[in-house]
C-alpha positions, 0 to 999 in steps of 0.5 A: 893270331885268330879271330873269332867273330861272333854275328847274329843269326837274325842278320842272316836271316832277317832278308830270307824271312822278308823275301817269304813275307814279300811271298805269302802279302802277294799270295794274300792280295792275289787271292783275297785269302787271309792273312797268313803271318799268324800261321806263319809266326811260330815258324818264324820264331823257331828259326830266329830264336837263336844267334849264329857264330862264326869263327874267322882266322885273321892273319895280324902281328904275331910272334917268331915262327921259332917261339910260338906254337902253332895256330889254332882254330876255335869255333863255337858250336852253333845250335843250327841243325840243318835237318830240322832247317830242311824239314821247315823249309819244305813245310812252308813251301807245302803250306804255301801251295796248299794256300795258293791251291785253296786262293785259286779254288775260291776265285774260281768258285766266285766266277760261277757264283752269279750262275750256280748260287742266284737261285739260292739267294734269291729264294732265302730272300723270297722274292726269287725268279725260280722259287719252288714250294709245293705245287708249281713255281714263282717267276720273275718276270720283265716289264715288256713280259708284262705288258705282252700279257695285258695286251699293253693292259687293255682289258680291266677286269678289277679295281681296287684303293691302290690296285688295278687287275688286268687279263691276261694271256699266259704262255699257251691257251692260260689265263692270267690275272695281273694286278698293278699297284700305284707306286710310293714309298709305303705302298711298294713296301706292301707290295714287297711284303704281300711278294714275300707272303705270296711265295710261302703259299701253296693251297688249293682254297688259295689263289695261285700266285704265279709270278711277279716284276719289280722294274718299274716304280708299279710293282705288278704281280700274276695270278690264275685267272679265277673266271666265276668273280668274287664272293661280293658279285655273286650274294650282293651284286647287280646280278647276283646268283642264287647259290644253292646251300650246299654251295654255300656250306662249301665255300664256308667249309673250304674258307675254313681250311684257307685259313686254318693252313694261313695260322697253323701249317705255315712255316710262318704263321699268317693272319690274313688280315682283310677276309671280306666277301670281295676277297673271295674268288669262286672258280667255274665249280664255285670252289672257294679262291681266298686272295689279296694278302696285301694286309697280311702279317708274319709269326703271329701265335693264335692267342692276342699278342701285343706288339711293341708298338701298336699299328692301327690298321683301318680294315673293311666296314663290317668285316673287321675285328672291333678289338682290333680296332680299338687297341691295334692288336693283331692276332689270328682270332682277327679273321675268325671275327671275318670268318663268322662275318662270311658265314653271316652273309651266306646264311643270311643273304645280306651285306656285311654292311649297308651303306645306304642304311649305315648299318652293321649286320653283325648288330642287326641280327645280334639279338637273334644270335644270342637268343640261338646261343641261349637256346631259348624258346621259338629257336626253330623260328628265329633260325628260319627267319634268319635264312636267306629267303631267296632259298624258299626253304630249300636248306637244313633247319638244323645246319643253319642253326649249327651255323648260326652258333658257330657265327655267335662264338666267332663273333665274341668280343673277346678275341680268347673266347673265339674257336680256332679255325681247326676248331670251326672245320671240326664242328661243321664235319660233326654237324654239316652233312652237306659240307665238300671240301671240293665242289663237282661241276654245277648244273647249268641252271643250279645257281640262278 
């Protein structure tokens, strides 16, 4: 008699297929790669998608040899094909060794990620040890570099609310500036702002940011050492100088481009924020050095933007926009409000604010200005009264009175009224004949 025994071709391949998934989860653990089964399923599905039949003789109790026929042996036929078995099997073998080529590829690549791809993290974060943008490059630098520089900060040339600046002596015969800031919470957070806007910032009327370390509570930061003192010193200070007004109409003129590149050439554009004569460097050529960004703000479009929620931010007594002041919104007009404030002082001589009198000089020579504006009678007058003195008549009625105007326009108190700063440095090359956007060498006794 024969048997026929029928079984499932899962059974038989139910330990193959675990075996392959034991495979491909060791794969998967060794080399971090993902998960493998969804490649895998339909594969798996394929191959037991159908049963498997086997046919056995048995031998059992049968009749006498004389009266039976001869056993007889009945298979069913098994969809099995070996070809397509082999043809399978080779696949997988060769996915599994592409995989496990790409899982050893990936791990080799993570070992060198902390040397090859640093600089590229750390640049899209903007507070990198090797940024380069335009002219020169941003360094990160170590507390014990630091303190090198400043000679454990033994000499303070600067001071500030929050802030210090000391000299210092960069590699060679350079100098440096170094600026130390008091650490909290919201102060740190400023100083990792102004490092985020410092590295986006290659202009020749901007100071040079060199580099800057975070690895103590103080965040420190370097600069090039700007050796004529600022703006401040040289028209109000205890020894003031005598800019020609040439000079001046130069420093205006180069102003203006500072900010024309902060608003309209940056990638993001910036508004500065805190423009006032103390923020003013001059180089040994009196050339213009615009610095302290530690107001300043990110994507600002040159019309008012209100934000979502207001940030009231007190700026400098005499340089600071009143509608900003009054509502908290901050746009690129709020520097060219400081920008006219600037031009008023060189025009003038006189201080932004007096605090011996409590008094603006944006609302003492308002009068003057409108009357200019209107072009009403004894314009030539007003205009040469208003001069600084100091000059003893040795500047251009008609540059002063274009000057003049365009302080009046800046000082609009609608912030859409006020011209851009493209705007201003077009009107000064139509009407300023002595302006230089860079400075030659003053004579020796020039500006005293």
């Amino acid at each position: 008699m024969v048997t026929v025994l029928t079984t499932d071709k899962s059974k038989v391949k139910n330990g193959w297929i675990i075996d392959v998934s034991k495979f491909v989860c060791w794969c998967q653990c060794c080399w971090n790669i993902p998960s493998l089964f969804p490649l895998l399923l339909p594969v798996v599905l394929l191959l037991s998608s159908s049963p498997l039949t086997f046919c056995v003789a048995s031998p059992t109790a049968f009749d006498p040899p004389a009266a039976s026929p001869a056993p007889s042996l009945r298979t069913t036929q098994s969809p099995f094909r070996p070809k397509l078995a082999i043809l399978v099997t080779v696949s997988i073998v060769l996915l599994l060794l592409l995989l496990f080529a790409m899982g050893f590829l990936l791990k080799f690549l993570r070992r060198r990620k902390p040397t090859a791809a640093i600089g590229v993290a750390d640049e899209e974060k903007g507070r990198d040890v090797s940024v380069e943008e335009g002219k020169g490059c941003v360094k990160r630098f170590k507390w014990d570099e630091i303190k090198g520089f400043t000679k454990d900060f033994s000499r303070l040339i600067g001071q500030g609310g929050f802030s210090n600046v000391y000299l210092a002596n960069l590699s060679g015969s350079a100098l440096g500036a170094v600026k130390i800031h008091v650490g909290n919470d919201r102060l740190n957070q400023v100083f990792k702002q102004e490092v985020d806007i410092l590295t986006r910032l290659r202009h020749d009327n901007i100071v040079k940011f060199l580099g800057y370390c975070d690895d103590q509570e103080e965040g420190a930061m370097v600069f090039e050492y700007v050796p004529n003192g600022t703006l401040q010193e040289k028209l109000h200070g205890k020894e003031r100088e005598l800019l020609p007004w040439k000079t001046r109409m130069s420093i205006v003129f180069q102003l203006a481009e500072a900010i024309e590149f902060l608003h309209d050439k940056c990638s993001l554009q910036i508004v500065h924020g805190d423009i006032k004569a103390s923020n003013i460097l001059l180089d040994e050529r009196f050339n213009c050095k615009l610095c302290d960004f530690g107001s300043a703000k990110m994507g600002f479009s040159s019309t008012v933007v209100p934000p979502r929620t207001k940030q009231i931010m007190v700026g400098s007594p005499g340089y600071t926009d009143p509608h900003y002041l009054r509502t908290g919104v901050a746009s690129k007009k709020n520097d060219v409000y400081s920008l006219g404030v600037i031009i008023l002082e060189l025009v003038t001589g006189m201080e932004a604010f007096c605090p011996e009198r409590g008094q603006l000089l944006t609302m003492m020579v308002a009068s003057n200005l409108r009357g200019i504006a209107e072009g009403g009678g004894g314009t030539a007058e007003t205009v040469a009264g208003m001069v600084d003195p100091r000059l003893d008549g040795e500047f251009d009625l008609e540059e002063a009175k274009a000057m003049l105007i365009i302080v009046g326009l800046c000082l609009q108190q609608s912030p859409t009224a006020r011209p851009s700063a493209a705007e201003i440095l077009q009107t000064m090359k139509d009407k300023i004949d002595s302006v230089d956007s860079r400075l030659s060498p003053p004579a020796k006794d020039s500006h005293r």
